[in-house]
KEKESE-655959 format. One line per 10 residues: number of its first residue (from 1); their letters; for each residue x, y, z of N, C-alpha, C. Coordinates in steps of 0.05 Angstrom, whole numbers. Atoms other than C-alpha are relative to their C-alpha. Layout:
<recs>
NUM> a> X,Y,Z,X,Y,Z,X,Y,Z; ... $
</recs>
This chain:
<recs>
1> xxxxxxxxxx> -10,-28,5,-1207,-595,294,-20,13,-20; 28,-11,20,-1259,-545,266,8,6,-30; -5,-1,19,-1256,-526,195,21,30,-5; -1,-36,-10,-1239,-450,223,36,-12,-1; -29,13,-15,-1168,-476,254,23,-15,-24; -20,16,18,-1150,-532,197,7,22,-27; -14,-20,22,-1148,-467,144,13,23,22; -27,-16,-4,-1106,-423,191,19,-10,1; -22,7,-8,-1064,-471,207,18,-4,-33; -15,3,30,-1046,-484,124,0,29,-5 $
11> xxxxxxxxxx> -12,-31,8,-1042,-399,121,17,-4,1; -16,-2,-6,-997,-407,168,23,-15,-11; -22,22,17,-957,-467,132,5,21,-26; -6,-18,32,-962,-420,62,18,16,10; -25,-22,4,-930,-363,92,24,-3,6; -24,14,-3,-878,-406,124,18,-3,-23; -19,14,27,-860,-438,58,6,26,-19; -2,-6,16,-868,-373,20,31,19,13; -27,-19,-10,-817,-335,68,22,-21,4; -18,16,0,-772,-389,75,28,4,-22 $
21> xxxxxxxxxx> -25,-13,11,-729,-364,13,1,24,8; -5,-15,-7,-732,-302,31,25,5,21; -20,-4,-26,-697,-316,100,31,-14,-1; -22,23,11,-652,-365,63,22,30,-15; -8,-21,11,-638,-292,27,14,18,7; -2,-27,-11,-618,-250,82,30,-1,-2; -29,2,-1,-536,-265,78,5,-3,-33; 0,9,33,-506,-258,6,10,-32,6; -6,23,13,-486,-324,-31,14,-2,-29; -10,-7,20,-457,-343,-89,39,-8,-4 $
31> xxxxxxxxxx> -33,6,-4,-383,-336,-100,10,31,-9; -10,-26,-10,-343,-277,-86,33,6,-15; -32,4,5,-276,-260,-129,6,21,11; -15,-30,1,-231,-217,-96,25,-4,-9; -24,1,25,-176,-199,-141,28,18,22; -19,-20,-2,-105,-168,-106,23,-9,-12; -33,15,-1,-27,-181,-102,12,-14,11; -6,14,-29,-28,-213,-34,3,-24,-1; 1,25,10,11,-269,-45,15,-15,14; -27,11,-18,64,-319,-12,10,12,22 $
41> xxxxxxxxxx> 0,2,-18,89,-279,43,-26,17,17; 28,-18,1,40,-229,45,-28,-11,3; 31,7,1,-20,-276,40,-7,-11,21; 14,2,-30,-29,-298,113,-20,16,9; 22,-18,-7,-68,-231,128,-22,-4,-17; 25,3,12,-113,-236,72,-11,-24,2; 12,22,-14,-122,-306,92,-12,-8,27; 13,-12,-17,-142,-283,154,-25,7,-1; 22,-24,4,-194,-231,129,-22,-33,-17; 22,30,12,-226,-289,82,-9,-19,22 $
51> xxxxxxxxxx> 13,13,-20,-233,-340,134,-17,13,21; 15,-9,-19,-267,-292,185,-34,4,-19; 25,-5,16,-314,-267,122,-10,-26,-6; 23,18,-4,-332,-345,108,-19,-7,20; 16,4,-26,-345,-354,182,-28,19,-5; 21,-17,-7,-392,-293,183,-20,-7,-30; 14,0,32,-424,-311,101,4,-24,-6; -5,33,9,-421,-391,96,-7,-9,-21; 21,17,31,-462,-398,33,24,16,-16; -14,-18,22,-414,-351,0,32,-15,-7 $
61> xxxxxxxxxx> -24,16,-1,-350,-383,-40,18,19,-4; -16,-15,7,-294,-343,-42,27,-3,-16; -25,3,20,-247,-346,-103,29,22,7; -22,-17,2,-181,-312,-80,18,4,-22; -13,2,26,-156,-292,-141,29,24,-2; -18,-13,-1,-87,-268,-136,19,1,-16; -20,-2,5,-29,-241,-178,27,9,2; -19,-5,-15,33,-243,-158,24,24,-14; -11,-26,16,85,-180,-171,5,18,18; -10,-24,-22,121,-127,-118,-19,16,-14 $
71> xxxxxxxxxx> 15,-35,-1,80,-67,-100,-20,1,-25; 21,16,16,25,-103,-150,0,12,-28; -6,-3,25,57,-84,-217,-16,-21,-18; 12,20,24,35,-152,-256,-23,5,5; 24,0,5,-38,-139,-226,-12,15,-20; 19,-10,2,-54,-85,-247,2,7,-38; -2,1,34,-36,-92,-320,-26,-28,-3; 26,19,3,-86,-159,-307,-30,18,-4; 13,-16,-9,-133,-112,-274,-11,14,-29; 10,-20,25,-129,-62,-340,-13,-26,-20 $
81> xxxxxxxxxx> 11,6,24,-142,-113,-387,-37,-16,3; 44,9,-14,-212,-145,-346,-16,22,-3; 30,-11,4,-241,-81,-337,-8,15,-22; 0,-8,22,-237,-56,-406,-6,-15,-17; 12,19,15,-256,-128,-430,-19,-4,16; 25,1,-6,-315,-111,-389,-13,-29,23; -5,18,-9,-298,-167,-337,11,-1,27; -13,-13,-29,-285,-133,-269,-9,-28,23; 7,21,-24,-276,-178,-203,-19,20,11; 17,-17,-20,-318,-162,-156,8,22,23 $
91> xxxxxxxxxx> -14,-14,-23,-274,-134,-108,35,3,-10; -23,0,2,-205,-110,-130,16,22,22; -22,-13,-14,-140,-85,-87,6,24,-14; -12,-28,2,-113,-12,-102,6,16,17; -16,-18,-13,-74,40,-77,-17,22,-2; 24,-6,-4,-118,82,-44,9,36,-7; 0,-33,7,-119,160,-74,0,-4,-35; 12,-8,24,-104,178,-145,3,-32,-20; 0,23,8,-81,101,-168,-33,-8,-6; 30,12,2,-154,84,-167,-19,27,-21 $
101> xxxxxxxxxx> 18,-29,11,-191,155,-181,13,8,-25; -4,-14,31,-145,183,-235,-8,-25,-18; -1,15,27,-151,116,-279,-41,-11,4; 30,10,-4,-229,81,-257,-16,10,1; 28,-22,-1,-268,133,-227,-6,12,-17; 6,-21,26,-263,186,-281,-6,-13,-28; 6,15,30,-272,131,-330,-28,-10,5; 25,9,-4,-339,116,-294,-11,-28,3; 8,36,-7,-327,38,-278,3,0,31; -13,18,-31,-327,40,-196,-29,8,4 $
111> xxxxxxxxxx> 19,-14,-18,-390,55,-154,2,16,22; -11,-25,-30,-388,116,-101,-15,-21,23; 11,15,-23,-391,80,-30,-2,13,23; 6,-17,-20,-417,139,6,-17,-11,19; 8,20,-7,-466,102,18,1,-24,29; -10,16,-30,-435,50,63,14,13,21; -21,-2,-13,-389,96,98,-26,15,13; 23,-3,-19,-462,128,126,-11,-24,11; 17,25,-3,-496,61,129,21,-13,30; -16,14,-21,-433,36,180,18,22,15 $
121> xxxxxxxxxx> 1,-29,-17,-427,104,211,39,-2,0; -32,1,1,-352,107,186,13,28,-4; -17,-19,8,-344,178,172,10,19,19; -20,-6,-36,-309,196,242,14,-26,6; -21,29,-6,-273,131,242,27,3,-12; -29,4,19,-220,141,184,6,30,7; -2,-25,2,-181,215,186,-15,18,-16; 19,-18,15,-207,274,155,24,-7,-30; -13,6,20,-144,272,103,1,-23,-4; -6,34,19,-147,196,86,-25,-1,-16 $
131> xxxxxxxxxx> 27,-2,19,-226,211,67,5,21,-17; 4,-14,28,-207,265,25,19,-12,-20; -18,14,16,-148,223,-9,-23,-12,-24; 22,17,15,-210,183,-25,-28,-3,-9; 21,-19,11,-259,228,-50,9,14,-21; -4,-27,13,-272,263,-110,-26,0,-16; 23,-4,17,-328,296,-146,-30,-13,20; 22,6,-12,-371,285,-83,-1,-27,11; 2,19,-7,-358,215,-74,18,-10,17; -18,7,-11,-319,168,-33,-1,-33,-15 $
141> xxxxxxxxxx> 0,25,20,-295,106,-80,20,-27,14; -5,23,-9,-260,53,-31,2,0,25; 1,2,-30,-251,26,30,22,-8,8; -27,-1,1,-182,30,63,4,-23,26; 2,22,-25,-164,-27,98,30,-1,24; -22,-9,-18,-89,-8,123,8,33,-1; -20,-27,3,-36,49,134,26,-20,-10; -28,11,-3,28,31,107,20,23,10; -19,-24,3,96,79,112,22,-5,-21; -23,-3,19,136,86,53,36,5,9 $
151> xxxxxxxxxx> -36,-11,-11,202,122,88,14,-9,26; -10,13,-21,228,72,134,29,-15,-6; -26,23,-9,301,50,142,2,-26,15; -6,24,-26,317,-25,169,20,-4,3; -30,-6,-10,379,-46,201,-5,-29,22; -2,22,-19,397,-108,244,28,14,30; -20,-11,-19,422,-72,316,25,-12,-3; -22,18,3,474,-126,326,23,10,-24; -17,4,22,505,-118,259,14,34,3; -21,-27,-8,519,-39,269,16,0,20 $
161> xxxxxxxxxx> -16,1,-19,542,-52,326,24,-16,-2; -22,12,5,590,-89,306,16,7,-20; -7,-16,19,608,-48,250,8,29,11; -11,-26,-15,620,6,299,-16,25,-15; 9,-12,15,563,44,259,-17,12,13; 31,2,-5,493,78,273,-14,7,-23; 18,-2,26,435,87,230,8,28,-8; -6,-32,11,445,149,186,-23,21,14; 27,-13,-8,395,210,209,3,19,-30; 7,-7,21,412,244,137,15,-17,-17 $
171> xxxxxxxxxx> -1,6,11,430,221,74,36,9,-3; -28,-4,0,502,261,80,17,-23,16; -1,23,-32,506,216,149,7,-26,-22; -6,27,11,497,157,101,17,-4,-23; -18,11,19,543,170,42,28,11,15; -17,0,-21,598,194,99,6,-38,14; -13,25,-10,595,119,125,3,-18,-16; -9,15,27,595,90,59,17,-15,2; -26,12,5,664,68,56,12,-10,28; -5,17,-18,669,46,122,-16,-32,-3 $
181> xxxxxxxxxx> 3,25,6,625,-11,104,-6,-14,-22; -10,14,29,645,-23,37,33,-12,10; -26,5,0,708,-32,66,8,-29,29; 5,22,-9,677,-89,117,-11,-25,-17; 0,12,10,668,-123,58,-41,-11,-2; 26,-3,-3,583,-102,63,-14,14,-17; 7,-20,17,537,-75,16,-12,22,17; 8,-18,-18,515,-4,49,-28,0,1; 31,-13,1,445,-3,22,-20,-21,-28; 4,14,32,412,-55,-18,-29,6,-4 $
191> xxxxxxxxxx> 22,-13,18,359,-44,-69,-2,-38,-18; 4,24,13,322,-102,-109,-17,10,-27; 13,-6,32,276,-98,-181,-12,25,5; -2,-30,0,263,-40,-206,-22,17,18; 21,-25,-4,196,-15,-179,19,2,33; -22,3,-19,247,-23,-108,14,24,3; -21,-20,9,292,31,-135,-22,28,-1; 16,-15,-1,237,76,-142,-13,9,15; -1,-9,-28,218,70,-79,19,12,24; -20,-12,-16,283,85,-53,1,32,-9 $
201> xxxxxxxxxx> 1,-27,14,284,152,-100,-27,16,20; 7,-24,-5,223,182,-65,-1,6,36; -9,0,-34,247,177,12,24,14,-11; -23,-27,-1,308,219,-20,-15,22,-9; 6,-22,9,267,262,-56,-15,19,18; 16,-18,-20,223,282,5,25,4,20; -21,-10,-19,289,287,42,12,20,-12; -23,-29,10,324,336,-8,-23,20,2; 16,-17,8,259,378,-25,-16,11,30; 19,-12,-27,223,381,48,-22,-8,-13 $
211> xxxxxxxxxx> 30,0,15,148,372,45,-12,14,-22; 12,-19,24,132,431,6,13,-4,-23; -10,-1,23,176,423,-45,-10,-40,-15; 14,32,8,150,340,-51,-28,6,-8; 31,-5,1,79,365,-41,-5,13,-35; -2,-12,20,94,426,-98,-1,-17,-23; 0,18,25,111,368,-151,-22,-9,-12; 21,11,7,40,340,-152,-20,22,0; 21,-12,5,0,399,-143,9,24,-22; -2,-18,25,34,441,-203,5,20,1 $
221> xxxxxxxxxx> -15,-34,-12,72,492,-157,30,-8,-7; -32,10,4,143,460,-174,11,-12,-18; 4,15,22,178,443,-233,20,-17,4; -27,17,-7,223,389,-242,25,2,-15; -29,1,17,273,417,-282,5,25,26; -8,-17,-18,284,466,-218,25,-8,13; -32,3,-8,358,477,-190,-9,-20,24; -2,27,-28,335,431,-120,-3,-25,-15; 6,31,10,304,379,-163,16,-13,-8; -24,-3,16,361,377,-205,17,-13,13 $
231> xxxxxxxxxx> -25,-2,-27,417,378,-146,-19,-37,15; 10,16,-13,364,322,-114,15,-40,-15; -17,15,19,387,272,-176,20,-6,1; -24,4,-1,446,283,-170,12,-21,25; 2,14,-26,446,266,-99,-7,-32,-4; 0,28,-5,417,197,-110,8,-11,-12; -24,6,12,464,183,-158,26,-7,21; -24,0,-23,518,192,-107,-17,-31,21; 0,14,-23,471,148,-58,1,-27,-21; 1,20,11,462,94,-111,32,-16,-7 $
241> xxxxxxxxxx> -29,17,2,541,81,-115,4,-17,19; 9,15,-25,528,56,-51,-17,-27,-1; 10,12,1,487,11,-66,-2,-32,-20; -4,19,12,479,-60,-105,-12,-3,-30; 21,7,23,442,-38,-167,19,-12,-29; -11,10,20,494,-53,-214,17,-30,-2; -12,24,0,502,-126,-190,-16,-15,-1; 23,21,-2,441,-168,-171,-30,7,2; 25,-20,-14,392,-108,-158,-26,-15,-12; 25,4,12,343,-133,-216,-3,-30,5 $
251> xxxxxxxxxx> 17,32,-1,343,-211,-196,-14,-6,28; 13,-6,-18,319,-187,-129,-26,6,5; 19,-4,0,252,-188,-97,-3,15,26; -6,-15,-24,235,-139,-40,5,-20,24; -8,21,-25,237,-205,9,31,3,-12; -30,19,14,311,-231,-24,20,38,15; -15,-29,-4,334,-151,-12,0,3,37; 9,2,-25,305,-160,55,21,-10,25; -14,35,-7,338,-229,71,31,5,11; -29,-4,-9,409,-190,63,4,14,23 $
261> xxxxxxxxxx> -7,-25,-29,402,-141,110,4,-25,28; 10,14,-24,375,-194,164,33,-17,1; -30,15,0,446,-240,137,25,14,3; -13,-13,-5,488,-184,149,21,3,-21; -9,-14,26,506,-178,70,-1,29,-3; -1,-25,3,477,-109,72,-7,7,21; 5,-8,-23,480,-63,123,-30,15,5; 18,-18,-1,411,-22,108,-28,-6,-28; 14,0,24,345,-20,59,-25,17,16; 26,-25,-7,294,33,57,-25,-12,-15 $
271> xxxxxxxxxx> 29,8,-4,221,-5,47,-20,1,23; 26,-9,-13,149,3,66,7,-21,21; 1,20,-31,133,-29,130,-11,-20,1; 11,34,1,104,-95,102,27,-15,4; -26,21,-5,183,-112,109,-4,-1,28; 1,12,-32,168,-115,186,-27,-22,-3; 18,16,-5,111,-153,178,5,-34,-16; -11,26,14,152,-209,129,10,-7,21; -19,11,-23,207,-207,189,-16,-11,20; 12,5,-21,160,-214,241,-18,-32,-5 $
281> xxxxxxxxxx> 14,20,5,108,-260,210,20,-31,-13; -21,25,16,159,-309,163,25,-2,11; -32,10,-14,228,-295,196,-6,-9,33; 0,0,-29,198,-298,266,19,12,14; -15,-13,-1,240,-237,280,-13,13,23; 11,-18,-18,225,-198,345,3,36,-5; 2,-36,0,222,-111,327,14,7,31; -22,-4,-20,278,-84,362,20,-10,12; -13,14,-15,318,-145,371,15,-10,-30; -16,18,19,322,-184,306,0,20,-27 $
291> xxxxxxxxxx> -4,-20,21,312,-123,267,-8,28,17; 2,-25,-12,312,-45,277,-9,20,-24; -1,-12,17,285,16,237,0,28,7; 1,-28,-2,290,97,232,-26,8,-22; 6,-10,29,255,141,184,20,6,-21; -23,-1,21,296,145,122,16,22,3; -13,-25,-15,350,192,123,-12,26,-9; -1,-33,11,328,268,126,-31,-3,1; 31,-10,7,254,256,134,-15,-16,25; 12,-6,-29,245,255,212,-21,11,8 $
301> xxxxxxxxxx> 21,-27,1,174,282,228,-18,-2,-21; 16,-5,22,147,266,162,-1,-34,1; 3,22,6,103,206,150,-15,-9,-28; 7,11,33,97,179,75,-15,-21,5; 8,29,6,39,139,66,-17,-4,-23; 18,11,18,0,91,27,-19,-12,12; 13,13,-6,-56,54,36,-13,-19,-16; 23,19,21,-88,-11,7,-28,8,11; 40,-6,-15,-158,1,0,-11,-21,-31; 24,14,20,-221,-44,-45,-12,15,-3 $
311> xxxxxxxxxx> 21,-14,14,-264,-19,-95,-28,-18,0; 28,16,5,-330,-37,-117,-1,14,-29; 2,0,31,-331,-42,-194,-25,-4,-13; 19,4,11,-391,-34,-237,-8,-23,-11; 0,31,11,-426,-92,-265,12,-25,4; -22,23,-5,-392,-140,-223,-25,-26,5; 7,29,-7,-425,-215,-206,-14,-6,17; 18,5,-33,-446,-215,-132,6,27,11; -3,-14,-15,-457,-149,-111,-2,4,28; 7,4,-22,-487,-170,-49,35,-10,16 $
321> xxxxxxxxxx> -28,1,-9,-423,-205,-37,28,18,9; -24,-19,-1,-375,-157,-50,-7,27,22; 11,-21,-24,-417,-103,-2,13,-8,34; -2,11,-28,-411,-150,54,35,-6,0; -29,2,-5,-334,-161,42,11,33,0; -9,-4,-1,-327,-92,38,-5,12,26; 2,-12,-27,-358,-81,111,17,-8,16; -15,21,-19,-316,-130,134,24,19,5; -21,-14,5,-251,-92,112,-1,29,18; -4,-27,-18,-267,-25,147,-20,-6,16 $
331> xxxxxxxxxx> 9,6,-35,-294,-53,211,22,-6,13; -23,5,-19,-252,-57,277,14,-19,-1; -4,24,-4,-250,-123,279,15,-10,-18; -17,8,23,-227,-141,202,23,19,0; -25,-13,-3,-180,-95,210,22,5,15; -17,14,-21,-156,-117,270,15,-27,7; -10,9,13,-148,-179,233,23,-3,-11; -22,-5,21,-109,-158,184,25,18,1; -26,-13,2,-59,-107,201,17,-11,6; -19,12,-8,-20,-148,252,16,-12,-12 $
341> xxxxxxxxxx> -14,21,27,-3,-206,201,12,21,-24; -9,-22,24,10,-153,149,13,8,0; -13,-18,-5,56,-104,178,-5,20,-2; 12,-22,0,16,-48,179,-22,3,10; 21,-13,-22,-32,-4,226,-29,5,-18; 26,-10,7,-104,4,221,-9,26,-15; 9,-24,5,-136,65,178,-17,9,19; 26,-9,-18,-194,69,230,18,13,22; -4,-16,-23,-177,116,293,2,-17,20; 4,5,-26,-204,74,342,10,-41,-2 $
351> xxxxxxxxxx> -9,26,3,-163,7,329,20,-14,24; -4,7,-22,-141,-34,385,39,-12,-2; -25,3,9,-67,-25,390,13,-15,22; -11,18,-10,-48,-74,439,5,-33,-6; 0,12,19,-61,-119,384,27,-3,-17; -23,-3,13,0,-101,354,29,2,10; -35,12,-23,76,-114,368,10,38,-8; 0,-26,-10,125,-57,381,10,13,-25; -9,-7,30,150,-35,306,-35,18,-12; 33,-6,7,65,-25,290,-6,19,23 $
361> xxxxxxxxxx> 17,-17,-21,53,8,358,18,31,-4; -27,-23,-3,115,66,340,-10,10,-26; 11,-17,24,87,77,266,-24,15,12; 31,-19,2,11,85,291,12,28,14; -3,-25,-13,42,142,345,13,23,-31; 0,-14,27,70,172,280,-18,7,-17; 19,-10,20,21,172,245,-22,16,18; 18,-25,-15,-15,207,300,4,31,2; -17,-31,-7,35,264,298,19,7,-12; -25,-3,15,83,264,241,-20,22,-24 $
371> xxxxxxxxxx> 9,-7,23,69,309,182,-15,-28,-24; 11,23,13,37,264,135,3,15,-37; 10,-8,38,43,268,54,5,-26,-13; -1,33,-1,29,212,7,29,-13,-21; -18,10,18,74,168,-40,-4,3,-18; -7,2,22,93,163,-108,-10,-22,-9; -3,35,4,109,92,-116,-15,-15,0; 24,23,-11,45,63,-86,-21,23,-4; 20,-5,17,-6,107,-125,-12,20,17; 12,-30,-17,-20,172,-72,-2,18,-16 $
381> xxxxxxxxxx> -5,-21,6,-3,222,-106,-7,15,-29; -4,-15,31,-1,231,-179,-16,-25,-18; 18,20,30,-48,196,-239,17,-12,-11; -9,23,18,-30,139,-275,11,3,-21; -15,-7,27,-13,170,-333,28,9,5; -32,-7,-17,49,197,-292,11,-27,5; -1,31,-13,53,138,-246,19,-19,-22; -5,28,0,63,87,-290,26,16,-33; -20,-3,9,112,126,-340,26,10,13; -14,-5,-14,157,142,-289,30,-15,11 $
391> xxxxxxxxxx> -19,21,2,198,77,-293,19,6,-22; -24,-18,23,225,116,-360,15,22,5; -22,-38,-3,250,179,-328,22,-22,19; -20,20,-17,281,122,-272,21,-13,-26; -14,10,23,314,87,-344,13,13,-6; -39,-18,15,345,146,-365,10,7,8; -17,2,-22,372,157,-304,26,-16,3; -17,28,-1,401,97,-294,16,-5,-21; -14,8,28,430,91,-362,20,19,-8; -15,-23,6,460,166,-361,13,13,23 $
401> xxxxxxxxxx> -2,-13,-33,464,177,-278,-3,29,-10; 0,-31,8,444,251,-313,-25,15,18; 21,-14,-24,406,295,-263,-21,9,-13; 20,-13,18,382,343,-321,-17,-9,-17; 13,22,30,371,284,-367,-31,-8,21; 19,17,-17,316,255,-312,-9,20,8; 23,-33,-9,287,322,-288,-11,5,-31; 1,-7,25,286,341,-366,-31,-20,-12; 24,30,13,240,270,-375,-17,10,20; 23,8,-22,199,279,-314,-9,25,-3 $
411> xxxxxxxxxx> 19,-28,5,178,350,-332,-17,-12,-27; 10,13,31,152,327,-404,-27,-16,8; 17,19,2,122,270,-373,-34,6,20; 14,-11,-21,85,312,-313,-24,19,-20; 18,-13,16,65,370,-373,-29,-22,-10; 21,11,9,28,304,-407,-25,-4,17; 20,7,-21,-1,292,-346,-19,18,22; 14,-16,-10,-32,355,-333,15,11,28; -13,-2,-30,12,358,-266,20,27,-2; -29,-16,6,73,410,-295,0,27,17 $
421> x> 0,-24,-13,94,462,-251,22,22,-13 $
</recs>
């Protein structure tokens, strides 16, 4: 071999060996925390989404780091105290609008992921209102991986029917049958810990007020000491006699509240639509057979939602990592993943709904064609500084059943919060 030949052939060995990390480079690595609430029954889907992301990222370890807590109350008190001790996961769960933006963004700990939503040609994928939920100041700060629906009644056919009942279509409807099945020895409407009860409050409140007058509250056209708001209190006062809060409400978890309905303790419970996806996935319940749902009473036409969505937090660990989990999340495929197991429809448009059983295929058509406005409860609507004092205007409620007393708090608490109409 000439002398010509035996030094290309060792180029060719150098550049081998020198690109060899490089190519070793091209997939992140590392270890990956993602932080939510998704836990026990709930954690099948996200165990889902993880196993597809090791498949596709094998060098990468994934720490699921989860805290457990309805409608992710204990997280996000974890949550506050990491990224303020300067200690953010890489990837945390939130409720996708002002839950995230009023408290992170404006504090300047997330990264804008405009970015990716060009890079994976996503901005005709999600609606035009779910991207502005999740925009502000030019940016777009997470990536939304479901739809839920806040204002959903459940109900076990069988059991009305045998109660000689039907689902309420308003809230008069439902304190009119009250005493027919208090008097089958049934609770009418059960409710479990508190953030539960709070959720039941704003499926009446968008039933007494209409959209505009729900909408009005957050954008600082409506006050809450106003004669509807007022009269609205009152009202759920009346529906809460109805109900079990002054017996077992607080040792209840939204499953356990769930559990009665299905045992034919209570005849009714108004939760998001991850309760079809417990029945379906853990009870092995068939939609439409072993359970049934409406929209809550009085808010036909209108669809309340939330959405979980991931951030991307500054100064996090493996950014590479956390990029690639969050393509995963708003692609067809992870998301086609994950809704099914979950109980809730895809954010993306073009999501393959034969994928989904018939409870999931009846929301998405809603959500194709219902009014849409977002929640309370699950962090749409109103800043944290509201948000999370809101469990006090619910206290003095509960402690006084006083309409004026709880309009009186929730104005005060709206003025602090810049929101007051």
């Amino acid at each position: 071999m000439s002398k010509r030949i035996v030094s290309l052939v060792i180029v060719l060995v150098l550049l081998l060996v020198m690109a060899a990390p490089t190519m070793a480079q091209d997939g992140p690595s590392g270890e990956l925390e993602i932080f939510s609430w998704w836990a026990g029954d709930e954690g099948p889907a996200l165990e889902a989404l993880i196993a597809k992301y090791v498949e596709l990222y094998p060098d990468v370890e994934v720490n699921n780091a989860t805290v457990t807590g309805g409608s992710g109350v204990n997280a996000r008190a974890v949550l506050k105290t990491r990224m303020l001790g300067g200690d953010p996961p890489d990837s945390f769960q939130v409720h996708a609008g002002q839950e995230l933006i009023g408290t992170w963004v404006v504090a300047d700990r997330m990264e804008d992921l405009t970015f990716l939503y060009e890079e994976e040609g996503w901005m005709d994928k999600f609606p035009q209102g779910l991207l502005d939920l999740l925009s502000y100041e030019g940016g777009i700060w997470s990536v939304p991986v479901n739809i839920h629906r806040s204002n959903v009644m459940w109900y076990v056919p069988a059991k009305l029917e045998e109660w000689g009942i039907e689902a309420p279509a308003t809230w008069d409807d439902f304190l009119a049958v009250c005493p027919t099945i208090q008097d089958a020895g049934v609770t009418p409407l059960v409710v479990g810990e508190n953030w539960t009860v709070n959720h039941l409050w704003e499926s009446v409140a968008l039933a007494e007020l209409g959209v505009d007058g729900w909408n009005g509250l957050w954008a600082g056209e409506k006050a809450w000491t106003d004669e509807d708001v007022v009269a609205m209190w009152d009202k759920f006062g009346e529906i809460l006699a109805c109900t079990n809060i002054d017996v077992d409400a607080a040792t209840l978890s939204w499953q356990q509240a769930t559990d009665k309905v299905i045992a034919g303790e209570a005849a009714f419970n108004v939760m998001g639509d991850w309760a079809a996806g417990y029945m379906v996935t853990t009870l092995g319940l068939e939609p439409g057979v072993g359970f049934g749902w409406v929209p809550s009473p009085g808010t036909a036409g209108v669809f309340m939602m939330l959405s979980d969505s991931f951030g991307l937090p500054k100064d996090i660990k493996n950014y590479d990592a956390a990029v690639a989990w969050l393509k995963l999340l708003g692609s067809v495929e992870g998301q086609d993943i994950f809704n099914p197991l979950k109980g809730s429809i895809a954010a993306r448009l073009d999501s393959d709904l034969s994928l989904y059983n018939a409870y999931l295929q009846s929301a998405a058509a809603d959500w194709q064609s219902n009014e849409v406005v977002g929640s309370l409860a699950h962090g749409a609507v109103a800043p944290e500084s509201f948000s999370s004092e809101f469990g006090t205007v619910m206290e003095i409620f509960l402690n006084s059943r006083s309409g004026i007393a709880a309009a009186n708090a929730a104005q005060a608490i709206a003025r602090q919060a810049g929101i007051a109409g």
